[in-house]
TORVEXLUM-527712 format. One record per residue (C-alpha): residue number from 1; residue in three letters; x, y, z. Coordinates in nm, 4 decimals, decimal comma. Layout:
DRENTI     n   res          x          y          z
DRENTI   NUM   ala          X          Y          Z
...
END
This chain:
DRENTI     n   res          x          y          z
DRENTI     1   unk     9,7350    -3,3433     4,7361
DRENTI     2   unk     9,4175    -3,1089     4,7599
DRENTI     3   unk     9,3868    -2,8672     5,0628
DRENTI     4   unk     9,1756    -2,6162     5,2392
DRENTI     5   unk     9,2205    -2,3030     5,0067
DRENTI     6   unk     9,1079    -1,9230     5,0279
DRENTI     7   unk     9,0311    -1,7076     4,7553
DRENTI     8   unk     8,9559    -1,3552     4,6951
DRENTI     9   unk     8,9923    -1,0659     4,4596
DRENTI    10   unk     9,3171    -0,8236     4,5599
DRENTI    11   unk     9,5018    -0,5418     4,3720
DRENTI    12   unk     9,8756    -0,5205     4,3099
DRENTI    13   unk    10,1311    -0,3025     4,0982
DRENTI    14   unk    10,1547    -0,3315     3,7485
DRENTI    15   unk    10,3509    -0,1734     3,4949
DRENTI    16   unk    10,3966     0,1818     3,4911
DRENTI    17   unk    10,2621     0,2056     3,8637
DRENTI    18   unk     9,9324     0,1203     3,7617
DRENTI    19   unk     9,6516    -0,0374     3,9989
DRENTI    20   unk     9,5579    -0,4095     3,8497
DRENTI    21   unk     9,2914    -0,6157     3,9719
DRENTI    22   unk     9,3891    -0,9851     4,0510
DRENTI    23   unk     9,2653    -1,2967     4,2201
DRENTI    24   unk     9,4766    -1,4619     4,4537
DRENTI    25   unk     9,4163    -1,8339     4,5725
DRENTI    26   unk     9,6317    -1,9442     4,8500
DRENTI    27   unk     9,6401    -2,2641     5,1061
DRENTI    28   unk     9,5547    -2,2142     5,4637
DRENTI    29   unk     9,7620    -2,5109     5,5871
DRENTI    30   unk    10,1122    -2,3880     5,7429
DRENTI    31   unk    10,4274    -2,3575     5,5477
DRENTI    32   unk    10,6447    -2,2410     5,2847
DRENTI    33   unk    10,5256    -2,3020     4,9096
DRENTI    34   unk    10,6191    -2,1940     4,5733
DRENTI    35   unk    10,4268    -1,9249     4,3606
DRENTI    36   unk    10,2393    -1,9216     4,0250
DRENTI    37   unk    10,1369    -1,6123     3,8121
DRENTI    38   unk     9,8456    -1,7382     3,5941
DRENTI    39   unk     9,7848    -1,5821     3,2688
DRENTI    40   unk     9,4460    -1,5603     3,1187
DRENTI    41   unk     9,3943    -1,6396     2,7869
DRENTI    42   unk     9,2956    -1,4225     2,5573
DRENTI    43   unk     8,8765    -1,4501     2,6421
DRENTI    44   unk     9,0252    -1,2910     2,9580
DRENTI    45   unk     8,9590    -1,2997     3,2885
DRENTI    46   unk     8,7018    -1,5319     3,3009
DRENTI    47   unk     8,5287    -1,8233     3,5528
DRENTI    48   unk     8,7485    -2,0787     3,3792
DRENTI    49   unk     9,1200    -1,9198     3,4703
DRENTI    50   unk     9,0215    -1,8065     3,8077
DRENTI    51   unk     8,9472    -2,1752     3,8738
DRENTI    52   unk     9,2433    -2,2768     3,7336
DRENTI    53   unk     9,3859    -2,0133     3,9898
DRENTI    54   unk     9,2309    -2,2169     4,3056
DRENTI    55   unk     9,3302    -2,5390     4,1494
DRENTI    56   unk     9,7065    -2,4486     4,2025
DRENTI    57   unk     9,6350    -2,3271     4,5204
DRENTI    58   unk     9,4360    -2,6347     4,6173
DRENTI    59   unk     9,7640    -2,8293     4,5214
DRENTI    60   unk     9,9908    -2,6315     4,7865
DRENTI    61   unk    10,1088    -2,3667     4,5579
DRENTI    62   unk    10,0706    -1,9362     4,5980
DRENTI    63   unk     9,8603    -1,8722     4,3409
DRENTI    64   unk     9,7589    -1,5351     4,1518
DRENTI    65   unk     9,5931    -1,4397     3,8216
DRENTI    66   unk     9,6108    -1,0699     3,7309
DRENTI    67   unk     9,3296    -0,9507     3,5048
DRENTI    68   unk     9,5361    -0,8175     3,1889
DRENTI    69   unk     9,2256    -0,6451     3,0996
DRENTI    70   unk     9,1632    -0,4045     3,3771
DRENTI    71   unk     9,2485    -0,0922     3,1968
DRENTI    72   unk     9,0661    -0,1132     2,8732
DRENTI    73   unk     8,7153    -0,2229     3,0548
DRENTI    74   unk     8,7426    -0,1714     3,4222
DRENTI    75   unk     8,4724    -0,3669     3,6277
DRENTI    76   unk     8,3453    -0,4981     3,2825
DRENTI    77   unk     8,1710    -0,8127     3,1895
DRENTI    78   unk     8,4849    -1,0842     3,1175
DRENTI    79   unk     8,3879    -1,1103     2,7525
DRENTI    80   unk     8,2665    -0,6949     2,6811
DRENTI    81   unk     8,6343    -0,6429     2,8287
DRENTI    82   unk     8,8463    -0,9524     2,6394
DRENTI    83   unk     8,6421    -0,7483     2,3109
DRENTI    84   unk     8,8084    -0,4278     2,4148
DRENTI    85   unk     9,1346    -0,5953     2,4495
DRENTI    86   unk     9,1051    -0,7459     2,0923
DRENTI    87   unk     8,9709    -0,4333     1,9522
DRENTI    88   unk     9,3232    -0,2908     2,0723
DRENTI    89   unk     9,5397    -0,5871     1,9612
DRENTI    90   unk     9,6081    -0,7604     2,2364
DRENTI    91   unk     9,7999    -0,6624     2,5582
DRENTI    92   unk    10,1454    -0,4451     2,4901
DRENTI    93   unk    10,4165    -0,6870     2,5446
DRENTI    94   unk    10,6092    -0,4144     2,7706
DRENTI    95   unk    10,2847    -0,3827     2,9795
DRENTI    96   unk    10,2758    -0,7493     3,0055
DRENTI    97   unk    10,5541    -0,7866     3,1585
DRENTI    98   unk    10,5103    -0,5041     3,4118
DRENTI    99   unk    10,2188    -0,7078     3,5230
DRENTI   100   unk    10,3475    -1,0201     3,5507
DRENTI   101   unk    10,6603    -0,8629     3,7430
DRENTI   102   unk    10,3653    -0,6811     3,9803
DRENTI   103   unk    10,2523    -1,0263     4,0156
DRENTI   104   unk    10,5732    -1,2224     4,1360
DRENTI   105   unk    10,6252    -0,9169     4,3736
DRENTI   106   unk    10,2842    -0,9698     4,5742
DRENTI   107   unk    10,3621    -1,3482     4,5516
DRENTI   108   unk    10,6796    -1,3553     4,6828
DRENTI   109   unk    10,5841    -1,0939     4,9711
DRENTI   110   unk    10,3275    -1,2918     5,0650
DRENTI   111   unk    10,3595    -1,5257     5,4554
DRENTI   112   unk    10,4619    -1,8607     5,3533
DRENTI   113   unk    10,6371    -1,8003     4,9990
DRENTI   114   unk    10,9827    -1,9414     4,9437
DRENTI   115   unk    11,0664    -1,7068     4,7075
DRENTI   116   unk    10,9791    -1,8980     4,4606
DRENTI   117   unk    10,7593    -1,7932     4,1399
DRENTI   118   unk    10,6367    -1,9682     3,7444
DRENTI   119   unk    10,4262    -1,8696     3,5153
DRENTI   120   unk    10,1628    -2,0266     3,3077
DRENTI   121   unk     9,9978    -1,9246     3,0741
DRENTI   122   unk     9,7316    -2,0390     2,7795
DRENTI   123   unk     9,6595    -1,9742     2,4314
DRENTI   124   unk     9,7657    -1,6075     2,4187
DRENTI   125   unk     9,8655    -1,6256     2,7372
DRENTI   126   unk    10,0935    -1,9297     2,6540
DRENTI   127   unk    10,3231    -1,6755     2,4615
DRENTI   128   unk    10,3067    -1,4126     2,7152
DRENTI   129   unk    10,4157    -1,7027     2,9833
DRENTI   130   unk    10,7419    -1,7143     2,7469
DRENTI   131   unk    10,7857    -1,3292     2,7357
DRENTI   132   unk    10,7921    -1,2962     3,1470
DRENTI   133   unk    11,0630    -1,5811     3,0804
DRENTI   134   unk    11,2597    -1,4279     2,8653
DRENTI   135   unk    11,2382    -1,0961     3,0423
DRENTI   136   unk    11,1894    -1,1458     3,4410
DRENTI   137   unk    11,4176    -1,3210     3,6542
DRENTI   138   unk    11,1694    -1,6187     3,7185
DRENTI   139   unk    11,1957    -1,9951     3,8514
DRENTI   140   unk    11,0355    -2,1704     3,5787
DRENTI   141   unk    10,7817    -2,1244     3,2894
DRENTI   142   unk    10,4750    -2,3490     3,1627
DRENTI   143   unk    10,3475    -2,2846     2,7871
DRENTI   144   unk    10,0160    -2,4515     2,7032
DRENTI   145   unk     9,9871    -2,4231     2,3234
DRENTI   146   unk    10,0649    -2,0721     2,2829
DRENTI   147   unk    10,0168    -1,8949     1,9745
DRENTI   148   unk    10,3094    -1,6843     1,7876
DRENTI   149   unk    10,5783    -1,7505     1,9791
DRENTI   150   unk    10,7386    -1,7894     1,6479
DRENTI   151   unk    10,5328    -1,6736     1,3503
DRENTI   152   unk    10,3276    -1,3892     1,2999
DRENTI   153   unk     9,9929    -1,3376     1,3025
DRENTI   154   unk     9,8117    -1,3508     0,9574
DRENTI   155   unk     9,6477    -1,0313     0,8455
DRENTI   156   unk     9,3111    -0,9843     1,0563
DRENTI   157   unk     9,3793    -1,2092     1,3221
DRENTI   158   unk     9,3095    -1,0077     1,6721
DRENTI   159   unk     9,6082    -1,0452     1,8494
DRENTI   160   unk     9,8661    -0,8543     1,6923
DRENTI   161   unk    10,2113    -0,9308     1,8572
DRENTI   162   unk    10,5378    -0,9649     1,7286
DRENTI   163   unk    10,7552    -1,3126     1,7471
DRENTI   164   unk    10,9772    -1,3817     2,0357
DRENTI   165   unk    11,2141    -1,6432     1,8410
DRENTI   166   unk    11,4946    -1,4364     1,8702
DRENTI   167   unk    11,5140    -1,3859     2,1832
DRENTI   168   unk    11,5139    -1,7882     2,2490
DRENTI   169   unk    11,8426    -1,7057     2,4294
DRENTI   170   unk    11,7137    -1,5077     2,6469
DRENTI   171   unk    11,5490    -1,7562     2,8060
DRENTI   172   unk    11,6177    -1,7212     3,2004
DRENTI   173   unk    11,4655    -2,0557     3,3663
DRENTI   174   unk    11,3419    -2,4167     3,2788
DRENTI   175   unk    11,0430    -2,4137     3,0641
DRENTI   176   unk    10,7163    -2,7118     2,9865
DRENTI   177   unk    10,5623    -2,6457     2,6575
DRENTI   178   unk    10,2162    -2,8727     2,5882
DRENTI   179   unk    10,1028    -2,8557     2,2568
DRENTI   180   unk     9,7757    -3,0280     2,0561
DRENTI   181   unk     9,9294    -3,2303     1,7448
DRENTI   182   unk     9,5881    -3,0455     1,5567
DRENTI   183   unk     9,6583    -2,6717     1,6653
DRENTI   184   unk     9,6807    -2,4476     1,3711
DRENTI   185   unk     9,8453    -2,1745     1,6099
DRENTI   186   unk    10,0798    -2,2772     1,6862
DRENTI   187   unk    10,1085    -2,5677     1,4132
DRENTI   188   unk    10,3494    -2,9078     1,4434
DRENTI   189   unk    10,5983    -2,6684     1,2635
DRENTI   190   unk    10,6124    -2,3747     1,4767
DRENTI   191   unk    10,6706    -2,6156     1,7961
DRENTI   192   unk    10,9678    -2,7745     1,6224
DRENTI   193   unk    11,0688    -2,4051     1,5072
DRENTI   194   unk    11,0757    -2,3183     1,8898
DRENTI   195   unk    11,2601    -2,6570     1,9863
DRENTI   196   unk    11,5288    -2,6311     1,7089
DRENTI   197   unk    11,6131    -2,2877     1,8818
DRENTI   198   unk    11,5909    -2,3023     2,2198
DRENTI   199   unk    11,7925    -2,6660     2,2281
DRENTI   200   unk    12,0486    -2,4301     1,9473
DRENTI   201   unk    12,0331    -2,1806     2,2520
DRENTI   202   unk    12,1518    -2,4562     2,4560
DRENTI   203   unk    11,8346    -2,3793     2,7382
DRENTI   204   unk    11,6066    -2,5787     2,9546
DRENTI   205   unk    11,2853    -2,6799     2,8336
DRENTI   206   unk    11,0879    -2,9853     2,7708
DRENTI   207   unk    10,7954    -3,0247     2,4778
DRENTI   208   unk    10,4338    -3,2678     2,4913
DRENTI   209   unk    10,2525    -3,3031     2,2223
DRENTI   210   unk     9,9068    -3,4856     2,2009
DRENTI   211   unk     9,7712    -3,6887     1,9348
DRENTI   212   unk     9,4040    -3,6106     1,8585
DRENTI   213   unk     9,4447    -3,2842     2,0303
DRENTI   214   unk     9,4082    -2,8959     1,9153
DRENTI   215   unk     9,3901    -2,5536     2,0531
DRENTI   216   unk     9,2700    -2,5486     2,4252
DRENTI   217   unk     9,2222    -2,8667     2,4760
DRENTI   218   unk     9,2960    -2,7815     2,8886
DRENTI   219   unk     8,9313    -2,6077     2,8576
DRENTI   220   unk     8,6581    -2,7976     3,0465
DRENTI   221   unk     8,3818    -2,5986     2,8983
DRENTI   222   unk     8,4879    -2,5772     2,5697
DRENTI   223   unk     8,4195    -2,8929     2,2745
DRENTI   224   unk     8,7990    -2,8423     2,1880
DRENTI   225   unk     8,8477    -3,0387     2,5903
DRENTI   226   unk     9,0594    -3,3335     2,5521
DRENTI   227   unk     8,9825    -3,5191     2,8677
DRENTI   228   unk     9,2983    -3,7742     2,8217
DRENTI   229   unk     9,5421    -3,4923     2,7373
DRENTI   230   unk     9,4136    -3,2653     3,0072
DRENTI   231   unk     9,5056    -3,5238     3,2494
DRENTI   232   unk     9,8437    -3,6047     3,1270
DRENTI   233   unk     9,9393    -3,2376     3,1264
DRENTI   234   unk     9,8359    -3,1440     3,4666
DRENTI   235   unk    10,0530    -3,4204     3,5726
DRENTI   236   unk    10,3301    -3,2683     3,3549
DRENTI   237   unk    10,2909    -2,9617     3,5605
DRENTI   238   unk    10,2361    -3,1096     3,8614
DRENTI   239   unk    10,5722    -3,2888     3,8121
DRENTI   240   unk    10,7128    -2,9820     3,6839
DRENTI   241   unk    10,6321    -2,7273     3,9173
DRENTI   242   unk    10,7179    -2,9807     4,2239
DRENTI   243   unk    11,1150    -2,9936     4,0823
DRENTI   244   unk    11,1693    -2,6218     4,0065
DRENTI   245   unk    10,9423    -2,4267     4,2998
DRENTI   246   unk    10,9342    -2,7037     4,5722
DRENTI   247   unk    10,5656    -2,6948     4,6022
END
């Protein structure tokens, strides 16, 4: 169902204390809704996620992307600041999931919420949707074919994070991972790697993968878009996100 939506840019507290920038999308019908943290992929902040922010919104739910980017390029251009990140490695795990916790906070404070909160993330922000999972006490988790969740990064690559396959235990709520069966990062492998552990782990979780598909193929402006797996993964999260937050 699509609603009435409003949108605007807001601050909240992230780790350490620290004022972050973030966009918050939200319905303006009456009622109580669940929440999603969006997190940006590693580009950043850019016109893409924040639409992907009103979309949720404009399907009933709280919605609110922080930008991860704030502190290395305050105010910046999306893609001078995603350089900075990159330049530094990527976003610290810990401060990660300071954010992310700032983020369910202002959610969950908000008029309307019912406590609720997920995550999503892509790409980069597909493993960092995992961390918050593994770390936060959160409702449920989407991955959309995020990179290194098991597996390192090979010498040069920008993002310079460590795995998170050992703490596959850890995992605290249900969790929808959507994969391309052409990604390099992660490959075919590193998706089973991740499903032979968490079902070893005994956790939640359901895995899509899509024929003919690669890295980002959610991205409407990109030539990696895959219209046909798009569509069958928003209704994976639609379907998803309706069970565990009661959208």
């Amino acid at each position: 169902m699509i609603g009435d939506l409003h949108a605007e840019t807001v601050h909240l507290q992230g780790a350490g204390g620290d004022d972050v920038e973030a966009y918050l999308a939200r319905p303006l019908d009456d009622g109580t809704r669940g929440g999603v943290v969006v997190i940006h992929h590693m580009p950043g902040y850019d016109e893409g996620t924040l639409e992907i922010t009103r979309r949720f919104a404009a399907h009933g739910y709280l919605a609110i992307c922080p930008n991860l980017y704030s502190r290395e390029a305050p105010g910046a251009d999306p893609d001078d600041a995603a350089a900075a990140a990159r330049a530094a490695g990527g976003v610290p795990d810990d401060r990660l999931v300071g954010d992310v916790a700032g983020a369910a906070a202002y959610l969950r404070a908000l008029p309307g919420s019912n406590g609720k909160v997920g995550t999503i993330g892509y790409c980069s922000g597909g493993r960092q949707s995992i961390l918050a999972a593994v770390s936060l006490d959160i409702d449920a988790a989407i991955e959309c074919y995020g990179a290194f969740v098991v597996g390192t990064p090979p010498e040069g690559y920008p993002l310079q994070v460590a795995p998170l396959a050992d703490r596959a235990a850890d995992l605290r709520c249900p969790l929808l991972g959507l994969f391309g069966a052409e990604d390099k990062h992660p490959s075919p492998e590193d998706v089973a790697e991740l499903e032979r552990l968490l079902t070893g782990a005994g956790k939640e979780f359901e895995f899509h993968s899509y024929d003919g598909a690669g890295h980002a193929f959610f991205a409407t402006d990109r030539p990696s878009y895959r219209p046909e797996a798009a569509k069958d993964g928003w209704r994976r999260i639609w379907d998803f996100y309706g069970r565990q937050l009661g959208a």
